[in-house]
VMD Tcl script that builds the backbone (N, CA, C; Angstrom):
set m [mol new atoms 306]
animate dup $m
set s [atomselect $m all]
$s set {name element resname resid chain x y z} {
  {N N UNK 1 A 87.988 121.144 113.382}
  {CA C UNK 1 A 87.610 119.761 113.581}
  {C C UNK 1 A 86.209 119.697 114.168}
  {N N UNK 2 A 85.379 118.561 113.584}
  {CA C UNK 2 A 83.961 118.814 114.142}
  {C C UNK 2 A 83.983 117.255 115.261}
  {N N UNK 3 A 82.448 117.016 115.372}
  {CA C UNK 3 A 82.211 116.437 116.187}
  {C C UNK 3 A 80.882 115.730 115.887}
  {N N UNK 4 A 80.242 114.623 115.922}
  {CA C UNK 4 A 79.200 114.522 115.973}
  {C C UNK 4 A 77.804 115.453 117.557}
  {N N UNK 5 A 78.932 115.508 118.632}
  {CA C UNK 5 A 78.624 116.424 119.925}
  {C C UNK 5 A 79.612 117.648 120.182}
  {N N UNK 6 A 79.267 118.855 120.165}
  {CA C UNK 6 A 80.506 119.710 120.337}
  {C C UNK 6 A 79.966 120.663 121.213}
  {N N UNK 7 A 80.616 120.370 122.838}
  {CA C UNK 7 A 80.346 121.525 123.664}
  {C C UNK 7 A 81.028 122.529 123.578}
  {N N UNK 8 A 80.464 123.681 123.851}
  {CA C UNK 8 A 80.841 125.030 123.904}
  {C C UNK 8 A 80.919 125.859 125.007}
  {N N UNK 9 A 80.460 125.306 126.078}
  {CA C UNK 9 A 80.763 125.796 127.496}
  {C C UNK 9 A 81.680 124.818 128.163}
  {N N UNK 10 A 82.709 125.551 128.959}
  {CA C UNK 10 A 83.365 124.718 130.147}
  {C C UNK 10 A 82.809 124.275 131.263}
  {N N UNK 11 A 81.443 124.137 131.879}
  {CA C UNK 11 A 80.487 123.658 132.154}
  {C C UNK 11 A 80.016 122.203 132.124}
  {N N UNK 12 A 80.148 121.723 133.526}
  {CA C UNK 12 A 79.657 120.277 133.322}
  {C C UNK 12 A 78.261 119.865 132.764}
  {N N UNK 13 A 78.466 118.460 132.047}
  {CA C UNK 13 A 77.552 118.016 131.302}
  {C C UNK 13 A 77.086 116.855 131.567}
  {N N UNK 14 A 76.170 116.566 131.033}
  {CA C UNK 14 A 75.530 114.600 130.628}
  {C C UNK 14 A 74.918 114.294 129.818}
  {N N UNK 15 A 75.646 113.644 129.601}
  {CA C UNK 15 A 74.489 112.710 127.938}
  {C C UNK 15 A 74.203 111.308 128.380}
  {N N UNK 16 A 72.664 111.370 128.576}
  {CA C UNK 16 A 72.215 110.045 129.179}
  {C C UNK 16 A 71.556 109.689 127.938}
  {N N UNK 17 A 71.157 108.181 128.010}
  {CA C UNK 17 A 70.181 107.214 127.136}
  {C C UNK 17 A 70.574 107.799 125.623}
  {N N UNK 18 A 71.870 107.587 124.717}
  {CA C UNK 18 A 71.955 108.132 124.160}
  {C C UNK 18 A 72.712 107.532 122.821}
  {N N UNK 19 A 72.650 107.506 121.608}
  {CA C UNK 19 A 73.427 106.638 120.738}
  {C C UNK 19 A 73.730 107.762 119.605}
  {N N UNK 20 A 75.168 107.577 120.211}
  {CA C UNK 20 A 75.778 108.564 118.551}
  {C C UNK 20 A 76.354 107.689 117.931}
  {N N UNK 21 A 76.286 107.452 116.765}
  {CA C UNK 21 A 76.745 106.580 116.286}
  {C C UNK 21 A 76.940 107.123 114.516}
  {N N UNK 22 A 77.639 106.667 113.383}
  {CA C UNK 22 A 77.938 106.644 112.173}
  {C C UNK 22 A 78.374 108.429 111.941}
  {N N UNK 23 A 78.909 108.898 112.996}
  {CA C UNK 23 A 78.925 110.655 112.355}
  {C C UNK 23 A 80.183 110.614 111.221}
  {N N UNK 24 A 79.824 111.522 110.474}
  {CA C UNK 24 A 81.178 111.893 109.931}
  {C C UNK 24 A 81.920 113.164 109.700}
  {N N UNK 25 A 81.609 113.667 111.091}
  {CA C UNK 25 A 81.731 114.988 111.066}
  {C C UNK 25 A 83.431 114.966 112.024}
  {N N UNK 26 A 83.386 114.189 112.145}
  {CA C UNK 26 A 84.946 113.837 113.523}
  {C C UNK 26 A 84.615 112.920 114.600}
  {N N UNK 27 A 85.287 113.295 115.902}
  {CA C UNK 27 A 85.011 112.432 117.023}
  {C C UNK 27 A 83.414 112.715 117.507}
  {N N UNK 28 A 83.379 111.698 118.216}
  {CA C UNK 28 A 82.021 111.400 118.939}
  {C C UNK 28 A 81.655 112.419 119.637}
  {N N UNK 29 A 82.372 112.956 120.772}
  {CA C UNK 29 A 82.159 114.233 121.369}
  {C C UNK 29 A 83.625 114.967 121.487}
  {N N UNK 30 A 83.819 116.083 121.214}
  {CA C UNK 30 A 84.656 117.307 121.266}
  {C C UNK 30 A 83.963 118.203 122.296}
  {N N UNK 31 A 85.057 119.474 122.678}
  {CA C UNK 31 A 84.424 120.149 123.067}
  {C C UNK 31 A 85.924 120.991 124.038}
  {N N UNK 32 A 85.061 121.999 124.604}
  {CA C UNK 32 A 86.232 123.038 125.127}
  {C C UNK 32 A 86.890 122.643 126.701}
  {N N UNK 33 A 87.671 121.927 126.379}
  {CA C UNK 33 A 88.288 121.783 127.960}
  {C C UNK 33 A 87.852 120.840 128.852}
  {N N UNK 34 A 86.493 119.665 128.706}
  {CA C UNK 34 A 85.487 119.487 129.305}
  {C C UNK 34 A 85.680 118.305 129.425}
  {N N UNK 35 A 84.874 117.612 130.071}
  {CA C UNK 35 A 84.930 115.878 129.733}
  {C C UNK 35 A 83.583 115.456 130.483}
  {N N UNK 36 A 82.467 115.504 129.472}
  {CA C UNK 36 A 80.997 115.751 129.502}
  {C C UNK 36 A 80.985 113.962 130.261}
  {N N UNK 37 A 80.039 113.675 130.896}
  {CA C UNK 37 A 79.517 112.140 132.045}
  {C C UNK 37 A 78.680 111.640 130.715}
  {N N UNK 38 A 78.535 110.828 130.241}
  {CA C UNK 38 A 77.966 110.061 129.466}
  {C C UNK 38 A 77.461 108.945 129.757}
  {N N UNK 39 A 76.118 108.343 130.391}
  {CA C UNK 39 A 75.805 107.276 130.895}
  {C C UNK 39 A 74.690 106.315 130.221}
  {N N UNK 40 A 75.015 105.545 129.819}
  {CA C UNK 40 A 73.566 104.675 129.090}
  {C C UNK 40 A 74.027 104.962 127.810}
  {N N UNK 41 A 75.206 104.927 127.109}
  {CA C UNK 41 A 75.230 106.003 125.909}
  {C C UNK 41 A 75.659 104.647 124.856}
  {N N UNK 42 A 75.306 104.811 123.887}
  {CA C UNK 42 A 76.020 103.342 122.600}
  {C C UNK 42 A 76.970 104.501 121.856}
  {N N UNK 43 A 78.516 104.500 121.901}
  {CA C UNK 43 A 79.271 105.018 120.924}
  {C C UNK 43 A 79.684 104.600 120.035}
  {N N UNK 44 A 78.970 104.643 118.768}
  {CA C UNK 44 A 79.792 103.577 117.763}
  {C C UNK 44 A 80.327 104.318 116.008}
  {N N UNK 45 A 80.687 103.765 115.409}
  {CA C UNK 45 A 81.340 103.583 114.081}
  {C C UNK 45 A 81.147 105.513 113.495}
  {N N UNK 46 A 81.889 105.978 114.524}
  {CA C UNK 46 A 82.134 107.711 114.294}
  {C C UNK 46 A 83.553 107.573 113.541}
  {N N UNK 47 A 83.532 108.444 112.249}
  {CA C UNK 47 A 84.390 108.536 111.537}
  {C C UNK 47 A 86.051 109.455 112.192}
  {N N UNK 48 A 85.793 109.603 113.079}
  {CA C UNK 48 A 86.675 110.664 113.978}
  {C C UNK 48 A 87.277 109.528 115.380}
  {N N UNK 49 A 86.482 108.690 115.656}
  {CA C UNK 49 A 87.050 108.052 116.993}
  {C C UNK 49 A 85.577 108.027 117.523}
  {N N UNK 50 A 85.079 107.351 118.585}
  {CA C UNK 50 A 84.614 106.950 119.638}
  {C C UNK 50 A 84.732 107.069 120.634}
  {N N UNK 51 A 85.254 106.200 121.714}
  {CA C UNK 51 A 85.484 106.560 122.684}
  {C C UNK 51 A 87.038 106.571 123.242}
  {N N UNK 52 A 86.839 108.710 122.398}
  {CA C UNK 52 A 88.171 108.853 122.511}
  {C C UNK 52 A 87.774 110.340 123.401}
  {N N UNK 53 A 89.581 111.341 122.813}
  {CA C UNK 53 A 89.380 112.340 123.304}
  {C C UNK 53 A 88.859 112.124 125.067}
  {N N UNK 54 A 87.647 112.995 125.169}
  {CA C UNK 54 A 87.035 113.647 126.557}
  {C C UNK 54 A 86.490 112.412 127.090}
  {N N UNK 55 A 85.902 111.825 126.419}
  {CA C UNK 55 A 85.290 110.783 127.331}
  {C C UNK 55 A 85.664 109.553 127.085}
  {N N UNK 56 A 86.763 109.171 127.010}
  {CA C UNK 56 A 87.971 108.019 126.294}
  {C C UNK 56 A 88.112 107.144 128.043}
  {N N UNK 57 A 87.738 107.773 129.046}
  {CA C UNK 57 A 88.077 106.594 129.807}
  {C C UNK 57 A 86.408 106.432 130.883}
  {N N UNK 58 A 85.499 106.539 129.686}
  {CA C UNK 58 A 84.180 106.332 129.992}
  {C C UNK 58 A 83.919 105.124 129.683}
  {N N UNK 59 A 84.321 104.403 128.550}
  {CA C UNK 59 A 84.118 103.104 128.379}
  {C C UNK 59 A 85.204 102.080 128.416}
  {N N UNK 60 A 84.505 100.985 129.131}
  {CA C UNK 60 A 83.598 100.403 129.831}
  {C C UNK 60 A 83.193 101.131 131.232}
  {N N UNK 61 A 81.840 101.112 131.221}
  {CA C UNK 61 A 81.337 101.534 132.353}
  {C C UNK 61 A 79.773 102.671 132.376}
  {N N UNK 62 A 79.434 102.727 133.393}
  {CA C UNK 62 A 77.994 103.598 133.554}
  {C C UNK 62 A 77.109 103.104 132.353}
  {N N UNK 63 A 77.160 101.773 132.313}
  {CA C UNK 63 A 76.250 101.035 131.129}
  {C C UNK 63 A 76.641 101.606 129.962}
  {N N UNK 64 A 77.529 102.095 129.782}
  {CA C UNK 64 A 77.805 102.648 128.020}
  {C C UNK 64 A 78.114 101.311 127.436}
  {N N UNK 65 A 77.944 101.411 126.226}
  {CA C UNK 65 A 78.407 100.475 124.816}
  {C C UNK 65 A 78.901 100.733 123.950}
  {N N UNK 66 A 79.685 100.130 122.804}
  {CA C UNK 66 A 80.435 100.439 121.732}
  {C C UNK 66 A 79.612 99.380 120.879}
  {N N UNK 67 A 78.914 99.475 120.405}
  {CA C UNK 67 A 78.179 97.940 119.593}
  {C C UNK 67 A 77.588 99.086 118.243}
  {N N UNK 68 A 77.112 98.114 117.224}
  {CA C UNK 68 A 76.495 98.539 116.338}
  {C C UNK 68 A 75.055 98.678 116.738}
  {N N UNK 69 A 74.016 99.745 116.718}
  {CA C UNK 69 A 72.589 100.305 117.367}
  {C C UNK 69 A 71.635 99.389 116.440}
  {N N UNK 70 A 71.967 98.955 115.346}
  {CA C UNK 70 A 71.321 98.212 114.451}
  {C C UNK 70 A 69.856 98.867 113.949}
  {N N UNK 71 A 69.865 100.096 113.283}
  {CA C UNK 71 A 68.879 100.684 113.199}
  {C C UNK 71 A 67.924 100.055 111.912}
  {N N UNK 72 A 66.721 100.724 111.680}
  {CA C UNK 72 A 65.869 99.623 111.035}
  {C C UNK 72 A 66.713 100.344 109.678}
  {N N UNK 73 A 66.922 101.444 108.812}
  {CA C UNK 73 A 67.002 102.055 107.461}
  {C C UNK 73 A 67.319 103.634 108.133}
  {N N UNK 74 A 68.692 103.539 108.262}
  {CA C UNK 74 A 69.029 105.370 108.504}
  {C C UNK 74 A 68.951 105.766 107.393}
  {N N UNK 75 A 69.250 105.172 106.487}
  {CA C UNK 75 A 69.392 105.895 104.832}
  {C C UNK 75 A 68.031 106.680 104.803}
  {N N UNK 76 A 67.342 106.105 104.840}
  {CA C UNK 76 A 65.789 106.553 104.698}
  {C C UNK 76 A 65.505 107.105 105.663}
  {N N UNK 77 A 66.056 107.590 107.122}
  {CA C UNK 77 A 65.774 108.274 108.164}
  {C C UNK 77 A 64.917 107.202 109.066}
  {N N UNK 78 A 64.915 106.255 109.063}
  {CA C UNK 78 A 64.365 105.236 109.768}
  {C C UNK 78 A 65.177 105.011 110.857}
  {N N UNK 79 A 65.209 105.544 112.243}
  {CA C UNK 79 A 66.284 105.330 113.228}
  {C C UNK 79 A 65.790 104.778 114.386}
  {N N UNK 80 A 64.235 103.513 114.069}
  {CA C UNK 80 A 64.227 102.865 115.016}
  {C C UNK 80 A 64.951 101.482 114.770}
  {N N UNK 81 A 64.915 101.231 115.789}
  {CA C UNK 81 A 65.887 100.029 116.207}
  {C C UNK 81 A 65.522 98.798 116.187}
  {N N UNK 82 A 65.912 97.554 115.077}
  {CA C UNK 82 A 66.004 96.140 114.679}
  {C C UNK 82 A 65.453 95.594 116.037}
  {N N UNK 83 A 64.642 94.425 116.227}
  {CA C UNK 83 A 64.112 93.833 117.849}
  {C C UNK 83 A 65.808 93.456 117.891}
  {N N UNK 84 A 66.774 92.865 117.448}
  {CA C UNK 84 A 68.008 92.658 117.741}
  {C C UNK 84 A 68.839 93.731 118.272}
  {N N UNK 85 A 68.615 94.823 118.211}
  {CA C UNK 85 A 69.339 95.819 118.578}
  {C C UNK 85 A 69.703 95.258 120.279}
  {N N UNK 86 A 71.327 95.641 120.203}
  {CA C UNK 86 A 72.164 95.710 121.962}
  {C C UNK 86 A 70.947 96.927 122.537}
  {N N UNK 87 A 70.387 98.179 121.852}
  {CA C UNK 87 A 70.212 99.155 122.426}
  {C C UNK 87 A 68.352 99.183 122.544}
  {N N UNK 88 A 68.051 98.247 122.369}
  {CA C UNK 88 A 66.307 98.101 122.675}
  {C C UNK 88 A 66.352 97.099 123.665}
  {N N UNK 89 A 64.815 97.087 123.209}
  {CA C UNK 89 A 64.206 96.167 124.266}
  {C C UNK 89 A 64.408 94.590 124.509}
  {N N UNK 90 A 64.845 93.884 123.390}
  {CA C UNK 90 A 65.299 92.621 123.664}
  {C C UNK 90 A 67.024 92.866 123.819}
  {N N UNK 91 A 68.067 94.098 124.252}
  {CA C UNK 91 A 69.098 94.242 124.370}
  {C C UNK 91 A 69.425 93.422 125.586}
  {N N UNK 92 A 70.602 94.203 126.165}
  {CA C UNK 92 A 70.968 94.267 127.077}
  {C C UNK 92 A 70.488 95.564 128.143}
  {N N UNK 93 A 69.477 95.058 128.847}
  {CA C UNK 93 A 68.856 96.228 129.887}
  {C C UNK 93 A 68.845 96.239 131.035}
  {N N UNK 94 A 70.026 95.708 131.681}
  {CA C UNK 94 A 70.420 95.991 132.860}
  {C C UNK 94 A 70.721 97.093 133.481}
  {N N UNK 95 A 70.514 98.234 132.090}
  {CA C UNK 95 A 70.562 100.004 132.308}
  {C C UNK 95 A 69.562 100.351 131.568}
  {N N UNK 96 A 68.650 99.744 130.997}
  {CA C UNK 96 A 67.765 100.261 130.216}
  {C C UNK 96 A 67.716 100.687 128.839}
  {N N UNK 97 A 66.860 100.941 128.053}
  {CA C UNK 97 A 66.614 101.125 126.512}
  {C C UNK 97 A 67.766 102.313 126.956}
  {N N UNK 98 A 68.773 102.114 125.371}
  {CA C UNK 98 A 69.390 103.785 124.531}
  {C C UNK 98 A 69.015 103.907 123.793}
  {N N UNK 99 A 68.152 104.985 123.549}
  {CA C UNK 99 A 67.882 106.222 122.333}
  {C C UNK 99 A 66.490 106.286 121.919}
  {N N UNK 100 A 66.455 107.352 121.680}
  {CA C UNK 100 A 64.763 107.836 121.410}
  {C C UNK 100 A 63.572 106.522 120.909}
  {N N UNK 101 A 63.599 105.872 120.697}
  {CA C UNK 101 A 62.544 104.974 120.041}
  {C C UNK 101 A 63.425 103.100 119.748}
  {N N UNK 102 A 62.409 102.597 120.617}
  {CA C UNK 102 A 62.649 101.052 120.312}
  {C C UNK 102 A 62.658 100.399 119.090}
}
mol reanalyze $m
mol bondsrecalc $m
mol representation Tube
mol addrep $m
């Protein structure tokens, strides 16, 4: 079973400012034994589950989201983010921008 995130150490973790979103590789994050801190994070429309498994009682909370990231054209590798995006700058930023580029 895959993961769009798959840790491999039993070793604590964090995934800050972070949007996984559309994988179709399984759940959102997997991993060995663990249950990685995820804060600022958008989990959305993963073909495996969301916010399940390890970090299933992360959301609501530590500013995470479940919303659509509203990217401009992933098809085309375009993975900045619509001015509508929950996860930019006209979002919700009471925790700040998620994910590499506005």
């Amino acid at each position: 079973m895959g993961a769009a995130i798959y840790f491999l150490t039993s070793t604590s973790s964090s995934v800050e400012n972070t949007i996984i979103a559309f994988s179709n590789a399984g759940a959102a994050v997997a991993g060995m034994g663990i249950s990685p801190s995820l804060v600022r994070c958008d989990v959305y429309g993963n073909q495996g589950g969301d916010w399940a498994g390890p970090i299933a009682d992360q959301y609501p909370g530590n500013g995470n989201l479940s919303a659509d990231p509203m990217f401009c054209d992933a098809k085309s590798g375009d993975f900045t983010l619509h001015r509508l995006s929950p996860c930019g700058a006209r979002g919700d930023l009471r925790h700040g921008m998620i994910g590499a580029w506005d």
